[in-house]
Wavefront OBJ file of the C-alpha trace (Angstrom):
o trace
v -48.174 -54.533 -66.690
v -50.673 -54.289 -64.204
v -50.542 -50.318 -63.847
v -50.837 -50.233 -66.963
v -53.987 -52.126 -67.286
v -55.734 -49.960 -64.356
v -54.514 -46.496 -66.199
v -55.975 -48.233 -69.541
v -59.445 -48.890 -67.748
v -59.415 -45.476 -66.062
v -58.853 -43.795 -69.009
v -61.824 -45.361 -70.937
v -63.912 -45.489 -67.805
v -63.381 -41.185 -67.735
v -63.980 -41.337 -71.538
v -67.413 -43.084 -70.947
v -68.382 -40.459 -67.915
v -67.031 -37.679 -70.139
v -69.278 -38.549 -72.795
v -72.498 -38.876 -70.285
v -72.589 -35.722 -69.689
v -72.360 -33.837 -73.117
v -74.814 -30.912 -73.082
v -77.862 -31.522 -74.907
v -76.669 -29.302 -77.884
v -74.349 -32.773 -78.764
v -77.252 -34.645 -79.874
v -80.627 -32.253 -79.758
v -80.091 -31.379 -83.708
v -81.031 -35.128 -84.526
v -82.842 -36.016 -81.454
v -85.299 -33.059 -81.343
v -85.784 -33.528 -85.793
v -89.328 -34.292 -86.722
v -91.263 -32.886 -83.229
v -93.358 -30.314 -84.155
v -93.874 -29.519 -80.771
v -90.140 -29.027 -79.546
v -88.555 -25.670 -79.045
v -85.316 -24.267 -79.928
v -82.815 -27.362 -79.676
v -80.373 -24.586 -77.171
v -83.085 -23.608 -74.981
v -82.395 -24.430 -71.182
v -84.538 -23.714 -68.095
v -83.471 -23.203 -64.332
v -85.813 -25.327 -62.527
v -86.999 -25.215 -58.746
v -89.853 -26.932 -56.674
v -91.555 -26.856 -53.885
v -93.860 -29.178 -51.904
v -97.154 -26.893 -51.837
v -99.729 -27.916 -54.356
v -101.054 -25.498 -57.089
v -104.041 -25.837 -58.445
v -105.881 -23.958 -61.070
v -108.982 -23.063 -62.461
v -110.288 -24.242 -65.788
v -110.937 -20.862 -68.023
v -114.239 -21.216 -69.784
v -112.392 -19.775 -72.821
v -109.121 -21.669 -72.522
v -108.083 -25.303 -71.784
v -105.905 -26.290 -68.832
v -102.972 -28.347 -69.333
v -100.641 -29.818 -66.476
v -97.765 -31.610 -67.497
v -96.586 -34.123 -64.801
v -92.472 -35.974 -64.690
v -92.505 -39.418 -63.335
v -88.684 -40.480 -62.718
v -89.988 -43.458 -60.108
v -88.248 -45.852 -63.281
v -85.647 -43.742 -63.573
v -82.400 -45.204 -61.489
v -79.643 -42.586 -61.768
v -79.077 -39.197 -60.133
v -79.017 -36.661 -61.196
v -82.530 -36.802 -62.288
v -83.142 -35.145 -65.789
v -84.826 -32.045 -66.341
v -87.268 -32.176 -68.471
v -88.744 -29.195 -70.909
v -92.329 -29.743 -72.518
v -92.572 -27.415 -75.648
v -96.009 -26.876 -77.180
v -96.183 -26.077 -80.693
v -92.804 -25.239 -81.472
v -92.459 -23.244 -78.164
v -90.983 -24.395 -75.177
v -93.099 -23.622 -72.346
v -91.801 -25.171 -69.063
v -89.896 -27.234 -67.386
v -89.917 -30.202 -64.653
v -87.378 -31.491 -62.856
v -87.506 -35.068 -60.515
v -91.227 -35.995 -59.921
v -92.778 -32.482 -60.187
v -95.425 -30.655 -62.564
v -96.616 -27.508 -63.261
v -99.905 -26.307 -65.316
v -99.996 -24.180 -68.107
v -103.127 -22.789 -70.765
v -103.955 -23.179 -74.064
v -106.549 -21.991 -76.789
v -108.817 -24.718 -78.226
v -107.890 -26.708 -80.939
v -105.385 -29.148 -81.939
v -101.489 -28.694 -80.454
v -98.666 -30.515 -80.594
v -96.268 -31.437 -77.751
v -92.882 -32.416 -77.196
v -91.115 -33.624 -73.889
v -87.571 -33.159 -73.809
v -84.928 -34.295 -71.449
v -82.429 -30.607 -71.104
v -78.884 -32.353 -71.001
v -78.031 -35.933 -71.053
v -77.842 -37.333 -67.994
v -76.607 -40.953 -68.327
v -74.918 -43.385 -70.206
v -76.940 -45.619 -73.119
v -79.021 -45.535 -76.143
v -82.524 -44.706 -76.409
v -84.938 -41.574 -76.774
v -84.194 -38.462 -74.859
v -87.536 -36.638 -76.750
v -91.186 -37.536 -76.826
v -94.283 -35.899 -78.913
v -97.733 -36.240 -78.655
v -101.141 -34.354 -79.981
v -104.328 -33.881 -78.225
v -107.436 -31.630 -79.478
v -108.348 -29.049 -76.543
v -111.340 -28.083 -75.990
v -112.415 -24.462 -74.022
v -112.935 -25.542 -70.535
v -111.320 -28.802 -70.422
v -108.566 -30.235 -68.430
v -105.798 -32.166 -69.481
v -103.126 -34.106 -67.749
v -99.974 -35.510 -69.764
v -97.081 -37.543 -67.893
v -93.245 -37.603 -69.325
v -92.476 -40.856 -67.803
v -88.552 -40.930 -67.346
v -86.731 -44.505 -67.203
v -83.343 -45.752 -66.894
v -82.063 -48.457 -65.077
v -77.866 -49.454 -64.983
v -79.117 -53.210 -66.247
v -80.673 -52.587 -69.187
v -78.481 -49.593 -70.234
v -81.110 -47.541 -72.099
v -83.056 -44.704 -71.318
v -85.813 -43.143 -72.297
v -89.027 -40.766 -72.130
v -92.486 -41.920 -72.693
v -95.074 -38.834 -73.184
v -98.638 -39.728 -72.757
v -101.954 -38.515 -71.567
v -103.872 -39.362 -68.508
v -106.868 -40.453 -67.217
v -108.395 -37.092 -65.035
v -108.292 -39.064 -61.700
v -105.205 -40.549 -62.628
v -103.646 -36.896 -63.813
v -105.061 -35.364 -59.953
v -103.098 -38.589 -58.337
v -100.052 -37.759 -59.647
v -100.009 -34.174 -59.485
v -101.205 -33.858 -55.432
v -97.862 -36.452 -55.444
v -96.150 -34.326 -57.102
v -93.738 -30.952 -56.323
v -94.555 -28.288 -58.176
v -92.323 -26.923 -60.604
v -91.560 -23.020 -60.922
v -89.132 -21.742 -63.945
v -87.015 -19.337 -65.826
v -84.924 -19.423 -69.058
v -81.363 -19.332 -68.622
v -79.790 -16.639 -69.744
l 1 2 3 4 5 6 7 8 9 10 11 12 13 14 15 16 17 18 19 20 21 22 23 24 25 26 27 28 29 30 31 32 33 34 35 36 37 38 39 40 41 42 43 44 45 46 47 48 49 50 51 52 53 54 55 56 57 58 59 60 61 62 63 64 65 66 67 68 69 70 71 72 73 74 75 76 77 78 79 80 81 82 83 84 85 86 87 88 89 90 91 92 93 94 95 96 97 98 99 100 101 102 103 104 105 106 107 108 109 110 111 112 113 114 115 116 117 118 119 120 121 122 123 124 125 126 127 128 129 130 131 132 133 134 135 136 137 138 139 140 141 142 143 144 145 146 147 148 149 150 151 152 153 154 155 156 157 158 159 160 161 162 163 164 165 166 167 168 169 170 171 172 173 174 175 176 177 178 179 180 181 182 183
């Protein structure tokens, strides 16, 4: 009776881990719904980073965007990576406390933060969407904060603008994130 018990909690246990690790096409149909900002729900990045800072200029014509992933809440590994689309285009991707900078014409432009795959077990929200109005010459700073801890059992991603100083902080803390499309 006892074997049989342990194979009975082994096989759910390996159901549960199983079911972690779904790619993100398993739930990005209904998680990504309703973002204007998100790209193409199959879309997945090969991220690397590096230590070495890179900064960038403001163009007088353009506004400069860096998008910055905070996983310091975030209590599993492996850490998730995590796309930023802007306007229906994804165009990055970060991956464990890294950022990388990016620019955009003025006006008004949606964003979504994205987490690639699922990464861990629990409910919550794996996408995040904001708007901002850019202006030519300004710099903006947005964080995807990451969080999931074993006790509560949820996870989540929180996408939200900075404070400059605050944005500069984070990103000199930061590795910096380079990318490609998978293929």
């Amino acid at each position: 009776m006892e074997n049989i018990l342990k194979s009975a909690w082994l096989v759910l246990l390996l159901f549960l881990l199983w079911g972690s690790f779904l790619p993100a096409s398993a739930w990005a149909q209904t998680d990504l719904a309703g973002a204007p900002g998100c790209g193409a729900p199959d879309t997945k990045f090969e991220v690397k980073t590096e230590k070495q800072p890179h900064s960038a200029q403001p163009d007088a014509a353009k506004a400069l965007v860096y998008f910055i992933e905070d996983d310091s809440d975030f209590g599993s590994h492996p850490k998730p990576t995590t796309r930023l689309g802007v306007d229906g285009e994804w165009v990055g991707a970060t991956h464990g406390n890294s950022y990388f900078h990016f620019l955009v014409d003025p006006g008004v432009h949606h964003l979504c933060a994205s987490w690639q795959t699922i990464v861990i077990l629990g409910q919550g929200h794996k996408t995040a969407a904001a708007h901002f109005t850019a202006e030519a010459g300004g710099v903006y700073y947005f964080e995807a904060k990451n969080t999931w801890w074993l006790d509560h059992g949820t996870a989540s991603i929180n996408l939200h603008p900075l404070d400059s100083d605050e944005g500069q902080l984070l990103a000199n803390k930061a590795a910096f994130s380079t990318f490609q499309v998978k293929k």
